[in-house]
C-alpha positions in Angstrom: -1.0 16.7 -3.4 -3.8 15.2 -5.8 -7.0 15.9 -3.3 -8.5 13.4 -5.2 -5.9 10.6 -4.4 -6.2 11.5 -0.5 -10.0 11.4 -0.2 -9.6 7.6 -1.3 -6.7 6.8 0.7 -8.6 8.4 3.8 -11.8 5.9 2.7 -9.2 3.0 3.7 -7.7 4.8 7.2 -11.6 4.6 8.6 -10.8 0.3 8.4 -10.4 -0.1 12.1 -6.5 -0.7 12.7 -5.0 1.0 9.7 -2.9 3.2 10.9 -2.2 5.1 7.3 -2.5 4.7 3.4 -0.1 6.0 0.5 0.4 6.2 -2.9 3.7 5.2 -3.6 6.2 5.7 -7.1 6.7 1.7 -7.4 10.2 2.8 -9.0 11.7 5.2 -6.5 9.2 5.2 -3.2 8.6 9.4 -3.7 5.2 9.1 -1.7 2.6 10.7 -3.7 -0.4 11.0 -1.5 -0.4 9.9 2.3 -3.0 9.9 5.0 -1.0 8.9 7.8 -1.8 9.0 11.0 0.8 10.3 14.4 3.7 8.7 14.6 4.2 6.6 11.3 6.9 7.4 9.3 5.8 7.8 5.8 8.9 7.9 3.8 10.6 4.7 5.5 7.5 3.2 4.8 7.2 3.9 1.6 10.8 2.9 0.9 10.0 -0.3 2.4 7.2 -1.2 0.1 8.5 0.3 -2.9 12.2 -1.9 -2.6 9.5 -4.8 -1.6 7.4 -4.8 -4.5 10.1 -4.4 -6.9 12.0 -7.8 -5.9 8.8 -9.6 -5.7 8.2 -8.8 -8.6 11.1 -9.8 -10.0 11.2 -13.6 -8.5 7.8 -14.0 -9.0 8.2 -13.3 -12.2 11.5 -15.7 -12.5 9.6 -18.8 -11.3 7.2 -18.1 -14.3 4.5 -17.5 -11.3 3.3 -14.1 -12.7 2.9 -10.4 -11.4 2.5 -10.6 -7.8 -1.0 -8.6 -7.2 -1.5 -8.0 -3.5 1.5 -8.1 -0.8 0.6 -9.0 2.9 3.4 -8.8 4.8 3.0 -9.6 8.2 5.6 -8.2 11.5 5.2 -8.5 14.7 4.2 -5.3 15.4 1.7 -4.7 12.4 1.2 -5.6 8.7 2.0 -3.6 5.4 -0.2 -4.4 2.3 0.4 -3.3 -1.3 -1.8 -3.4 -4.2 -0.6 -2.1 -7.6 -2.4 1.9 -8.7 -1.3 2.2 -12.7 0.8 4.5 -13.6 4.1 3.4 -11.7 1.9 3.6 -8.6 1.4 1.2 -5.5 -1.4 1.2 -2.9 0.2 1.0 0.7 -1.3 0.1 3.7 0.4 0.4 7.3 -2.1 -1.4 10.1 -2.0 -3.0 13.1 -0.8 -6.8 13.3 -5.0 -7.8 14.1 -6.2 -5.5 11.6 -9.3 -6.8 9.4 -7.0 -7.7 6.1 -9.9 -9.0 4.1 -12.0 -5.4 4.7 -8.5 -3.5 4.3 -7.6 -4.9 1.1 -11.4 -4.4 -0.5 -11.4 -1.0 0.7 -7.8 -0.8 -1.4 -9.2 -2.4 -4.2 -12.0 0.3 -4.6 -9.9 2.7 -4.1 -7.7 1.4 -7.0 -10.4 1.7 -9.1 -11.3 5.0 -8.2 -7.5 6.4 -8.8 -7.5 5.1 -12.7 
């Protein structure tokens, strides 16, 4: 596991509520890097945001909207955010349904940055 890669993703898990960040294939959801913390299950996750990303992308594209950039899905018992990394990478985000998505997803954004 890239150190590199998990001292950004742990940057993002001190956003109060997040419960864990990964980097994800986009093509097969093979997790990368992970900070995770007890109890969330990484590879369903990752499955789950990978198959996700990859049909949004393909209607948004479809309708002519363009490349879907951020993904805010929202359960009832938390939210999962996705931001695309480069390289056939996403950005997950597992939180808490009241998490802070505004702070969450500019603490993914510089953490994009960081990884390319």
């Amino acid at each position: 596991m890239n150190f590199r890669f998990v001292a950004l993703l742990d940057t993002i898990t001190r956003v109060r509520g997040v419960h864990g960040a990964m980097l994800v294939a986009a093509d097969d959801g093979i997790v990368v890097a992970e900070s995770l913390m007890e109890g969330v299950r990484g590879n369903a996750v990752a499955a789950l945001a990978a198959s996700l990303v990859k049909r949004l992308h393909r209607a948004a594209e479809a309708s002519g909207v363009g490349t879907p950039y951020f993904v805010h899905l929202q359960a009832e018992e938390g939210v999962l955010l996705t931001v695309p990394a480069g390289d056939g990478l996403v950005l997950v985000v597992v939180g808490e349904a009241d998490v802070n998505v505004g702070l969450a997803r500019l603490e993914m954004l510089r953490a994009v940055e960081g990884i390319a």
